[in-house]
mmCIF file of the N, C-alpha and C atoms, coordinates in Angstrom:
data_MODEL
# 
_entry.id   MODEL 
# 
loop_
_atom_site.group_PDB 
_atom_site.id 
_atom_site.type_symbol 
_atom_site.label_atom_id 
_atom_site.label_alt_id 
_atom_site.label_comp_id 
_atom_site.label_asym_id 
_atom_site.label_entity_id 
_atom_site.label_seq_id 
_atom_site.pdbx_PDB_ins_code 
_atom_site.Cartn_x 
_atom_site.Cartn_y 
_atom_site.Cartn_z 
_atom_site.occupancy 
_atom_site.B_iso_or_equiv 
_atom_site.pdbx_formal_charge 
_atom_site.auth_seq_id 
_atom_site.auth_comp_id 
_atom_site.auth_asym_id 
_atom_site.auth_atom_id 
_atom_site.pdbx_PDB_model_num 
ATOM 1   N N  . UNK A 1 1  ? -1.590 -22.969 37.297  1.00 0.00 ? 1  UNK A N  1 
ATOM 2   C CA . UNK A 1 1  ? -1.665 -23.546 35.973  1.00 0.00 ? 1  UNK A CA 1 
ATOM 3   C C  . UNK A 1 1  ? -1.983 -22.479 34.936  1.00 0.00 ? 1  UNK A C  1 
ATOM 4   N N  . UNK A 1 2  ? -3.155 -21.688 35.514  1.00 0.00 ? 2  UNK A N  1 
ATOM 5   C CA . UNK A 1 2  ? -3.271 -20.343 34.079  1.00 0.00 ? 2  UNK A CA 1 
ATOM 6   C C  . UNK A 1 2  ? -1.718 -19.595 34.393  1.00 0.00 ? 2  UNK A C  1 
ATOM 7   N N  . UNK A 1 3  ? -1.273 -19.546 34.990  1.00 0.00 ? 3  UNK A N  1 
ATOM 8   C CA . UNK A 1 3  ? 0.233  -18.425 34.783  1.00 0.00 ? 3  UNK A CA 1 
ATOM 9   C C  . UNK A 1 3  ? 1.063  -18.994 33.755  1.00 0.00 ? 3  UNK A C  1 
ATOM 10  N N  . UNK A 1 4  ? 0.985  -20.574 34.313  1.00 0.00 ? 4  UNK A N  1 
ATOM 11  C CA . UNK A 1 4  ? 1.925  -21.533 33.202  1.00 0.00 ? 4  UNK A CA 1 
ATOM 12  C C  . UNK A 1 4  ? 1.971  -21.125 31.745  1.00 0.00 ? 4  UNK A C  1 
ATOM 13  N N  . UNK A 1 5  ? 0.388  -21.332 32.003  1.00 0.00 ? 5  UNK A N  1 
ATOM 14  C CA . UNK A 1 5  ? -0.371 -21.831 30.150  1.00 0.00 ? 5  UNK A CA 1 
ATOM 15  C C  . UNK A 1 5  ? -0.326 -19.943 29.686  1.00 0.00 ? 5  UNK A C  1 
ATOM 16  N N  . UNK A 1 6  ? -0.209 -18.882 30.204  1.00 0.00 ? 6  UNK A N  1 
ATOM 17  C CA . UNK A 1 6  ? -0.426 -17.689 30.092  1.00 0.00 ? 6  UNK A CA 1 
ATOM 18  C C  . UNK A 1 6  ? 1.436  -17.485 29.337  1.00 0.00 ? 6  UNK A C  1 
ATOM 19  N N  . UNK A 1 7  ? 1.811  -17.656 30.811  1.00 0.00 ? 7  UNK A N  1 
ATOM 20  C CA . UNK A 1 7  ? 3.692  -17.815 29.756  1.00 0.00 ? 7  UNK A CA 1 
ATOM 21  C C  . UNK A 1 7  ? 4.183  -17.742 28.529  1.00 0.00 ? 7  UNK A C  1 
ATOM 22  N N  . UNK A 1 8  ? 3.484  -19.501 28.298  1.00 0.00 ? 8  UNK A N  1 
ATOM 23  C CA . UNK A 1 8  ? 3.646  -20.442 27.314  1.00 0.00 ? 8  UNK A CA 1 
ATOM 24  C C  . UNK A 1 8  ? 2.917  -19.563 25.702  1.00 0.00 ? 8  UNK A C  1 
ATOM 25  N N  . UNK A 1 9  ? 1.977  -19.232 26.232  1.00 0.00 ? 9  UNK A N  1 
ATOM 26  C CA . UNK A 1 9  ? 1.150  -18.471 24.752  1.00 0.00 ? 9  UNK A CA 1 
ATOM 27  C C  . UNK A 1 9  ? 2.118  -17.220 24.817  1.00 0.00 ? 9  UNK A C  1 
ATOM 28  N N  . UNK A 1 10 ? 2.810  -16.402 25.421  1.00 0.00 ? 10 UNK A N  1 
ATOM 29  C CA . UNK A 1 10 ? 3.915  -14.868 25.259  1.00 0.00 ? 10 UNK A CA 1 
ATOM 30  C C  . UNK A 1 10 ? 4.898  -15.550 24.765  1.00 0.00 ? 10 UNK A C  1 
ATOM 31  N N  . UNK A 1 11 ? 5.456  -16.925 25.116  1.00 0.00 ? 11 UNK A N  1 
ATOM 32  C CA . UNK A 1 11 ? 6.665  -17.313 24.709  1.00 0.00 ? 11 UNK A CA 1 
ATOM 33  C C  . UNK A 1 11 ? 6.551  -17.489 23.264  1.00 0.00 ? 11 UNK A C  1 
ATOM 34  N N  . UNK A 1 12 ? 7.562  -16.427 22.581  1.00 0.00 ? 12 UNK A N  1 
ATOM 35  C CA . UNK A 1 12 ? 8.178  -16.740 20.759  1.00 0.00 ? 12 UNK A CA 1 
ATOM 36  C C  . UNK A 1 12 ? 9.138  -16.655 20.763  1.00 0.00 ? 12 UNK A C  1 
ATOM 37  N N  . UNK A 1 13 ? 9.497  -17.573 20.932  1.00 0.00 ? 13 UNK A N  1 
ATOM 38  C CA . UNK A 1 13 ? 11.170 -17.729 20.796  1.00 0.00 ? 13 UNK A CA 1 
ATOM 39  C C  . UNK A 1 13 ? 11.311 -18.716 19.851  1.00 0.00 ? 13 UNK A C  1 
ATOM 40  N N  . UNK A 1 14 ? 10.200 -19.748 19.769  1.00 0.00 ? 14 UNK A N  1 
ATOM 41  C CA . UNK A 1 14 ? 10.201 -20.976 18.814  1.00 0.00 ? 14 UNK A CA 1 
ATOM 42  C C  . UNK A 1 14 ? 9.906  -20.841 17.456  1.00 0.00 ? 14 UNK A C  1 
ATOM 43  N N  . UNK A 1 15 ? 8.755  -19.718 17.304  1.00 0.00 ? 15 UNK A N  1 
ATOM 44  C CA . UNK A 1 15 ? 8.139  -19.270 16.290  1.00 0.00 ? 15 UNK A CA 1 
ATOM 45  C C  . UNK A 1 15 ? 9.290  -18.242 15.765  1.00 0.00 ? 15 UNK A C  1 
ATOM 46  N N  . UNK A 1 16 ? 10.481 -17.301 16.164  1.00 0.00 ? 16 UNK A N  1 
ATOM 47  C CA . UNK A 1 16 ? 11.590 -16.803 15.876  1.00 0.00 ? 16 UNK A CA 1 
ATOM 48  C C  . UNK A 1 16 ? 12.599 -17.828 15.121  1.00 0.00 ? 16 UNK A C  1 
ATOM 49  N N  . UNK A 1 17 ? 12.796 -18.801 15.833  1.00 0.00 ? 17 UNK A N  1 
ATOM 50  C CA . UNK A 1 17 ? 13.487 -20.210 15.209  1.00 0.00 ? 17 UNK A CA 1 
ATOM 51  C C  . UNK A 1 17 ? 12.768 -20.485 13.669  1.00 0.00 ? 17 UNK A C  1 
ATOM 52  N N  . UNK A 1 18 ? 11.855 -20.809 14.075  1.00 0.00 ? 18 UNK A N  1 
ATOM 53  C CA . UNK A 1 18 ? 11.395 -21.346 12.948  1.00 0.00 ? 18 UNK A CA 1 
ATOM 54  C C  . UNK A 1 18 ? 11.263 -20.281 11.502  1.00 0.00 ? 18 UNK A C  1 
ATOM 55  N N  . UNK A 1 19 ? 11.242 -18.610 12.008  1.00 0.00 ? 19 UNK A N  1 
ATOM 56  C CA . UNK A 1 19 ? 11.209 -18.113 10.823  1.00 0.00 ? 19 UNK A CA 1 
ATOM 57  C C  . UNK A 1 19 ? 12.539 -17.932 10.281  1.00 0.00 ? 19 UNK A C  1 
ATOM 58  N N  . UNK A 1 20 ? 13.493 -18.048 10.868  1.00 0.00 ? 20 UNK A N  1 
ATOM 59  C CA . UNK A 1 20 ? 14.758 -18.001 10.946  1.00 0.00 ? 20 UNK A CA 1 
ATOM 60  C C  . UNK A 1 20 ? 14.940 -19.153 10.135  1.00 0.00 ? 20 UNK A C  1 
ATOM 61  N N  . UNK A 1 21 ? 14.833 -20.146 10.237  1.00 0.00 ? 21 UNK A N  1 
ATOM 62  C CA . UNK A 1 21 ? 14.928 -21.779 9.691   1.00 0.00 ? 21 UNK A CA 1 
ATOM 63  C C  . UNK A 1 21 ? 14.291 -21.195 8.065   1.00 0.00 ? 21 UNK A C  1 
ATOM 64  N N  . UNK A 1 22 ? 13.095 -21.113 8.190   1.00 0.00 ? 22 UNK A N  1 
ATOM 65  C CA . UNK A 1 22 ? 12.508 -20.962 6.508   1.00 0.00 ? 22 UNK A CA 1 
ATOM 66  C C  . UNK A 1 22 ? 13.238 -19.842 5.907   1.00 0.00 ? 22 UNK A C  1 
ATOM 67  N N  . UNK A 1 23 ? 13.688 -18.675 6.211   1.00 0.00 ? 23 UNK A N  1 
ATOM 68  C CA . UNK A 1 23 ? 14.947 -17.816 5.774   1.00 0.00 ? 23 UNK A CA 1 
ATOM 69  C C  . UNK A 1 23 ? 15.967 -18.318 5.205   1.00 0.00 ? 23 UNK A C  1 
ATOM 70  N N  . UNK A 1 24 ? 16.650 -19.440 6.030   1.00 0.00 ? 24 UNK A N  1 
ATOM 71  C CA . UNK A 1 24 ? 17.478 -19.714 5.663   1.00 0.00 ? 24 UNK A CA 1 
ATOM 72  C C  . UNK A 1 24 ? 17.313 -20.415 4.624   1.00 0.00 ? 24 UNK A C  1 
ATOM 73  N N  . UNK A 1 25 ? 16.160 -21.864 4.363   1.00 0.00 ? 25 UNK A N  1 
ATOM 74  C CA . UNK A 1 25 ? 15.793 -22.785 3.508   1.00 0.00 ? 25 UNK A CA 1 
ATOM 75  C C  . UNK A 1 25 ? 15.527 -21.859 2.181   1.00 0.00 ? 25 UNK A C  1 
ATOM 76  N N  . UNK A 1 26 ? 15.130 -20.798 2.132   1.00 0.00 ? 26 UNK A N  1 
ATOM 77  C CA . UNK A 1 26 ? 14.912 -19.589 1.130   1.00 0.00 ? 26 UNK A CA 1 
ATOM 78  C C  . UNK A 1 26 ? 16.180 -19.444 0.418   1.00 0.00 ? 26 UNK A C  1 
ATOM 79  N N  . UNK A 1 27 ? 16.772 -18.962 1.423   1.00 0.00 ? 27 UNK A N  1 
ATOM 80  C CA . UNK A 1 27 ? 18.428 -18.181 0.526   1.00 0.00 ? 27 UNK A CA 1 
ATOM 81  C C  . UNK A 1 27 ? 19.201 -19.683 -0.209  1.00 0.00 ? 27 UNK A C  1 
ATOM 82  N N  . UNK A 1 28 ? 19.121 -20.630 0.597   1.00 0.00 ? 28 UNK A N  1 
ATOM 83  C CA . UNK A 1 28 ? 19.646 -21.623 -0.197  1.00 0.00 ? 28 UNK A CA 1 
ATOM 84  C C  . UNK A 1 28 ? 19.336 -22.363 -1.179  1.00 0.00 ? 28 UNK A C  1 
ATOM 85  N N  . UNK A 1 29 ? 17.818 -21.984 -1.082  1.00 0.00 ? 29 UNK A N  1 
ATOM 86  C CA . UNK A 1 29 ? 17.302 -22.733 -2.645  1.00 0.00 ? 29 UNK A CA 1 
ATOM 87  C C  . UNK A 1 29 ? 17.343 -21.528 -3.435  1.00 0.00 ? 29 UNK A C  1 
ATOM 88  N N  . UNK A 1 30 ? 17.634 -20.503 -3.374  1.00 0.00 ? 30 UNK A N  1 
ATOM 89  C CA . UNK A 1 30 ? 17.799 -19.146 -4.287  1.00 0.00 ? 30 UNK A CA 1 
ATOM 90  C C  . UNK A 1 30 ? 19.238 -19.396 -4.593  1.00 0.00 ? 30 UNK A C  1 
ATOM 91  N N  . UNK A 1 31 ? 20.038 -19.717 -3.757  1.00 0.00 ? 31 UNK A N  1 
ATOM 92  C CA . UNK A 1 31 ? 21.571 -20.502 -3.842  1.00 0.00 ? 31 UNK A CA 1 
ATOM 93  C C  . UNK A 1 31 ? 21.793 -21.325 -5.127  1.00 0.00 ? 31 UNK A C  1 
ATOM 94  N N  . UNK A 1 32 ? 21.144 -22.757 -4.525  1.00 0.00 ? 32 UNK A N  1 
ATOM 95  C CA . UNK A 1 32 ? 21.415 -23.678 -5.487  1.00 0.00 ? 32 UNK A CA 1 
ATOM 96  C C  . UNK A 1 32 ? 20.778 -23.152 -7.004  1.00 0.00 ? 32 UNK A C  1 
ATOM 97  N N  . UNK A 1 33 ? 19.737 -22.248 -6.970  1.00 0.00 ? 33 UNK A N  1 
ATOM 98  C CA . UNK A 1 33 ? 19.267 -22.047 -8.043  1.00 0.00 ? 33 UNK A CA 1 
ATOM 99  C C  . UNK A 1 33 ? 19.994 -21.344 -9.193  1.00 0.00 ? 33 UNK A C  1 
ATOM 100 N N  . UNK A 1 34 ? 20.468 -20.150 -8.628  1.00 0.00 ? 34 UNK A N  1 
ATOM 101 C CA . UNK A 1 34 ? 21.446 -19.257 -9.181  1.00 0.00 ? 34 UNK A CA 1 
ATOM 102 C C  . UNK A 1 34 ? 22.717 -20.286 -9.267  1.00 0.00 ? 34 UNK A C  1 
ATOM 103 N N  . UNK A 1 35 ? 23.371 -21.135 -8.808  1.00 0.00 ? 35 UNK A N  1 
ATOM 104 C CA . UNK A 1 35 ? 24.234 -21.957 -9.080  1.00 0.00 ? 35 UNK A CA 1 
ATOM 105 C C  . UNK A 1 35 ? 24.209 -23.185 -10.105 1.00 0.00 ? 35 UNK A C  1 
ATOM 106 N N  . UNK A 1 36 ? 22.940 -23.482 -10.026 1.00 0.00 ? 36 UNK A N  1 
ATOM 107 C CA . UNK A 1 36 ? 22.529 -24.297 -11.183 1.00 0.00 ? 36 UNK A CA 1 
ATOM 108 C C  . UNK A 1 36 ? 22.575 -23.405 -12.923 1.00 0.00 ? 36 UNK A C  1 
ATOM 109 N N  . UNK A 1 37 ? 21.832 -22.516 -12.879 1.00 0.00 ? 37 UNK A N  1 
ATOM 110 C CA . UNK A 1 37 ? 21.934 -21.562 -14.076 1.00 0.00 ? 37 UNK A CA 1 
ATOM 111 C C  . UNK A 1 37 ? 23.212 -20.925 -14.790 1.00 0.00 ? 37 UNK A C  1 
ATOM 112 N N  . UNK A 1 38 ? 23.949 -21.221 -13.561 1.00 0.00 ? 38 UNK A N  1 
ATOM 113 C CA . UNK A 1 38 ? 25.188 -20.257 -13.500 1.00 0.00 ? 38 UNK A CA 1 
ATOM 114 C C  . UNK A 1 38 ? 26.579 -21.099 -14.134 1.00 0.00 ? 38 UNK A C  1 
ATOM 115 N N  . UNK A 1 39 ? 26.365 -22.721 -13.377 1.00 0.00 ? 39 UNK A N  1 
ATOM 116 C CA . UNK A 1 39 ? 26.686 -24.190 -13.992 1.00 0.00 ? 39 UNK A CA 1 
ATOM 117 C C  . UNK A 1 39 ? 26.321 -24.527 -15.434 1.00 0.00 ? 39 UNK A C  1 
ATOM 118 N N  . UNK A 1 40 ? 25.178 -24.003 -15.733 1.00 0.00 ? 40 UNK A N  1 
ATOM 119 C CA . UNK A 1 40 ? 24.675 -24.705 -17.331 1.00 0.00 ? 40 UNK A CA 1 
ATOM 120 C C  . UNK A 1 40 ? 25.501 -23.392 -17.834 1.00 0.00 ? 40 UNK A C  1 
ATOM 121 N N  . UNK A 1 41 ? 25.010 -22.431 -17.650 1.00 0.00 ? 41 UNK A N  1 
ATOM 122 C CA . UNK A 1 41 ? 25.926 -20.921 -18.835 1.00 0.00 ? 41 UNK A CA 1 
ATOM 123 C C  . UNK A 1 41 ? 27.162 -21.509 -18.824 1.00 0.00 ? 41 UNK A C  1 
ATOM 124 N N  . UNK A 1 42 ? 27.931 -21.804 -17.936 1.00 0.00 ? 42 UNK A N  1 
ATOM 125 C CA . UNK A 1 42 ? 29.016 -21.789 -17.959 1.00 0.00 ? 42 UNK A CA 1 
ATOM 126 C C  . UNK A 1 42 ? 29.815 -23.203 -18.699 1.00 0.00 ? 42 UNK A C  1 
ATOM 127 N N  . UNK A 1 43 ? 28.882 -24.322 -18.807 1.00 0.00 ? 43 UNK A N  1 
ATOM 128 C CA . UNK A 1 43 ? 29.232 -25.182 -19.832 1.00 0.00 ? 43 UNK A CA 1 
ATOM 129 C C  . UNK A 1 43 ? 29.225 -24.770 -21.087 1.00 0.00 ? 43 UNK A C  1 
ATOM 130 N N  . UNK A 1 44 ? 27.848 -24.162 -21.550 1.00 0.00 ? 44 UNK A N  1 
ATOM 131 C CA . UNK A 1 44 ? 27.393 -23.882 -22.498 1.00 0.00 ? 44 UNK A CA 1 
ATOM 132 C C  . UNK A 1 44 ? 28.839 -22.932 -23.282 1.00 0.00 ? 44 UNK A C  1 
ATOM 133 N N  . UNK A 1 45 ? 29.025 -22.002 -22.497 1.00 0.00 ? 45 UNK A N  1 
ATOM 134 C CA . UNK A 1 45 ? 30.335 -21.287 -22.880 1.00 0.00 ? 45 UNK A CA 1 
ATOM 135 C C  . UNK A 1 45 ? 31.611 -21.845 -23.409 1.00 0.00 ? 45 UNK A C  1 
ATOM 136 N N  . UNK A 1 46 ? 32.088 -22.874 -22.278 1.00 0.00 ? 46 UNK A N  1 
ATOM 137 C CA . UNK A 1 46 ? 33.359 -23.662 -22.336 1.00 0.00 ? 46 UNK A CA 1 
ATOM 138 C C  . UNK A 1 46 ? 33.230 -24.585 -23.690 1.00 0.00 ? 46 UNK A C  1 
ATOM 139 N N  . UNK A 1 47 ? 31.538 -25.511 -23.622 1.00 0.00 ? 47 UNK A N  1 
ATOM 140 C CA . UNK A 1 47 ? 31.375 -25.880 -25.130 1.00 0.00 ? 47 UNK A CA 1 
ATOM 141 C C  . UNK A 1 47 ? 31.800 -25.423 -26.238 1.00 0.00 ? 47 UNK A C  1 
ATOM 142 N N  . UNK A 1 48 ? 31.098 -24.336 -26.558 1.00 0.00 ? 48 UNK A N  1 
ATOM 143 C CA . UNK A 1 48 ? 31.374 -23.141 -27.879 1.00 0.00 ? 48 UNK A CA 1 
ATOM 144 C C  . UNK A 1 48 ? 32.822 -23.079 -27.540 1.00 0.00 ? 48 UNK A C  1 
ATOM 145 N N  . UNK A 1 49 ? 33.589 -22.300 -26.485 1.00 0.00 ? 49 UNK A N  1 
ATOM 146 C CA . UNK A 1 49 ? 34.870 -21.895 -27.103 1.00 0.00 ? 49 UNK A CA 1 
ATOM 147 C C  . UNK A 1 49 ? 35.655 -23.495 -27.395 1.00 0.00 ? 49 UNK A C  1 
ATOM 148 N N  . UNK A 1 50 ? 35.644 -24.422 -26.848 1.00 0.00 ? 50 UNK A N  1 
ATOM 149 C CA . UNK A 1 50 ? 36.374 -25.870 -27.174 1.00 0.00 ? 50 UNK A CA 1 
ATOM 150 C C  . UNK A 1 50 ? 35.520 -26.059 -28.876 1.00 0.00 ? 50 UNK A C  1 
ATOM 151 N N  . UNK A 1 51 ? 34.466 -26.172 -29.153 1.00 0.00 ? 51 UNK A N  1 
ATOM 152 C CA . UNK A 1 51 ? 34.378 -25.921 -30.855 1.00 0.00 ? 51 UNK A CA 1 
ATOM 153 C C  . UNK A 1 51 ? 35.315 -25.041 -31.570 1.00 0.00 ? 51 UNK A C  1 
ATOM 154 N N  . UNK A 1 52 ? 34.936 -23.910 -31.323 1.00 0.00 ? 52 UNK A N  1 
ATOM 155 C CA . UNK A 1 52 ? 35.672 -22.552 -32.313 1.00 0.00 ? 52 UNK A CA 1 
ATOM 156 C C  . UNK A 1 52 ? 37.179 -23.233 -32.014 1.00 0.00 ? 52 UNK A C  1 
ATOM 157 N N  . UNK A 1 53 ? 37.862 -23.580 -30.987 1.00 0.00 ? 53 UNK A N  1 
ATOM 158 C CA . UNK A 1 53 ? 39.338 -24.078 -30.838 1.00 0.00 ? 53 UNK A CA 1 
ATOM 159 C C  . UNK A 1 53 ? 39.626 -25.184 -31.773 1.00 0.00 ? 53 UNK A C  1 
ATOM 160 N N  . UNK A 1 54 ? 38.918 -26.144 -31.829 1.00 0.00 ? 54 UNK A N  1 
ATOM 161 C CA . UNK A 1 54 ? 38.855 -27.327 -32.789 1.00 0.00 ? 54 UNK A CA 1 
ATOM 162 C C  . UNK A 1 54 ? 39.253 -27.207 -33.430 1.00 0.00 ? 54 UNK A C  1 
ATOM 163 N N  . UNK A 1 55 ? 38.164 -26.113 -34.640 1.00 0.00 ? 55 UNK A N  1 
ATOM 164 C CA . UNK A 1 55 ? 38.022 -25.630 -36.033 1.00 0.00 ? 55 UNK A CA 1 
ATOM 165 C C  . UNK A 1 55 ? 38.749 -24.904 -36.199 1.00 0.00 ? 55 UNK A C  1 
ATOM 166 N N  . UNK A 1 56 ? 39.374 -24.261 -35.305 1.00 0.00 ? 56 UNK A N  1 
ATOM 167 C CA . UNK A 1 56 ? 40.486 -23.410 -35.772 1.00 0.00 ? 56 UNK A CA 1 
ATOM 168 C C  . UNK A 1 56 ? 42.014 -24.249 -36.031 1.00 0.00 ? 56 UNK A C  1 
ATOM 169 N N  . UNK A 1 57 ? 41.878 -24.831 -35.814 1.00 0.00 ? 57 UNK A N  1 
ATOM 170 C CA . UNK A 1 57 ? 43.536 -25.757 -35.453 1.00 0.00 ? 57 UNK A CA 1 
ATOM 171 C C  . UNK A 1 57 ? 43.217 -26.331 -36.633 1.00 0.00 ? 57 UNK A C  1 
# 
């Protein structure tokens, strides 16, 4: 039983997973984030030039 329980405490393979997992949850909310910002500029842009087009016509 101590060899078992001795194993079990060397074994990281789970704790590898899991930092692996929050890595990933990282890059993708850095993702959506930069995609969100990137979404509003890019209305904001298309707005203005569809004005200036308006007023020009």
């Amino acid at each position: 039983m101590t060899k078992i329980f001795a194993r079990f405490m060397k074994d990281e393979s789970g704790a590898t997973a899991i930092e692996y997992g929050l890595i990933a949850a990282l890059i993708s909310v850095a993702l959506i984030t930069g995609a969100t910002a990137l979404g509003s500029e890019l209305n904001t842009t298309f707005t203005n030039l569809k004005t200036k087009m308006a007023d020009a016509n």
